[in-house]
C-alpha positions in Angstrom: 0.0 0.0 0.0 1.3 3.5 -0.8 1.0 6.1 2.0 3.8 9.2 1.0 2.8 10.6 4.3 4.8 12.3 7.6 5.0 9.5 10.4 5.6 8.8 13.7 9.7 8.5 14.2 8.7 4.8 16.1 6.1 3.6 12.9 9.1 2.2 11.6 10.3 0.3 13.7 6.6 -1.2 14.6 6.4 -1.9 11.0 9.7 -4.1 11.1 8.0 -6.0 14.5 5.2 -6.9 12.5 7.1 -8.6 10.1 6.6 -6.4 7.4 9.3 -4.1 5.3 8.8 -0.1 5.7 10.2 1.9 2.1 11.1 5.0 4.1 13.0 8.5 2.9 14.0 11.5 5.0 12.2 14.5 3.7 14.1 17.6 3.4 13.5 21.1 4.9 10.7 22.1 2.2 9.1 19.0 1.7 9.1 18.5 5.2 7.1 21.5 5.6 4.5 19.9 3.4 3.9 17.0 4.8 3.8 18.5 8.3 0.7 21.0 6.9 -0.8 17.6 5.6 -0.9 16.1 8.5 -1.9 18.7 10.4 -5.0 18.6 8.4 -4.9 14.6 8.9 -5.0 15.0 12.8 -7.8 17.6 12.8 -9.6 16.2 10.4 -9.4 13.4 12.7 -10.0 15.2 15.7 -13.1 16.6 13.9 -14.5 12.9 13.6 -13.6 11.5 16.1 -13.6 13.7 19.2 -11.1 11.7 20.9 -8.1 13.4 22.9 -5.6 11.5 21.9 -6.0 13.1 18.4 -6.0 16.4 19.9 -2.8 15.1 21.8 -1.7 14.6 18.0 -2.8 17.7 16.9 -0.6 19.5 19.5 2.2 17.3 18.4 1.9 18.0 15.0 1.9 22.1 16.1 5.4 21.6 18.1 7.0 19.8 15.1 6.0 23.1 13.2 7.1 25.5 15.5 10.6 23.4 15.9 10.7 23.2 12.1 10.4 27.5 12.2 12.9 27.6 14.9 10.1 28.4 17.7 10.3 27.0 20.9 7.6 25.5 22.8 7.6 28.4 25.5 7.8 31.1 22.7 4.9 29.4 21.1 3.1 29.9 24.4 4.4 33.3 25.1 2.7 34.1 21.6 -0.4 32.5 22.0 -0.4 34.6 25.6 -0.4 37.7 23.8 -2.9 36.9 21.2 -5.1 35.8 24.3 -4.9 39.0 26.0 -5.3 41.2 22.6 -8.0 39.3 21.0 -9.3 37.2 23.2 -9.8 33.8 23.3 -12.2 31.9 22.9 -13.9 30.7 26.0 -17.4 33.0 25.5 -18.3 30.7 22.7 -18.9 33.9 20.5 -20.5 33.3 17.2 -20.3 36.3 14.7 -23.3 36.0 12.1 -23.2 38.9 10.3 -21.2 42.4 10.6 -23.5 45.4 9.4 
């Protein structure tokens, strides 16, 4: 079965326990980007269906791999998401805009 999608570092290896043959390649810096905005998508998509919070654990884990690939730490990520919070708001009222007039 073809996949060409970004896995797990481990898939690999539980691939080879299952007695099967992984055809792997390490993606370079722009196609790396790629995949990790696919499977963003993937996990939220997932997420979406699903509701389940390991897939919003994978969500989150997708998000760091980002941030690392754009040279952001985990605690600037924060910092920045802090800021937004306290400029825009987050988004804990539930608002729903229907319609600016």
């Amino acid at each position: 079965m073809d996949y060409d999608k970004l896995i797990r570092d481990k898939i690999p290896s539980i691939i080879k326990k299952d007695g099967r043959t992984p055809k792997i390649h390490t993606a370079k810096r722009g196609e790396y980007r790629i995949k990790l905005n696919q499977k963003l998508l993937e996990e939220v998509r997932e997420f979406g269906k699903s509701g389940e919070i390991y897939e919003l654990a994978d969500i989150l884990e997708v998000v760091y791999a980002l941030a690392e690939a754009e040279h952001v730490t985990a605690a600037r990520l924060e910092a920045l998401r802090k800021k937004r919070a306290a400029e825009r708001g987050a988004f804990k009222k539930r608002i729903i805009l229907d319609k600016v007039l």
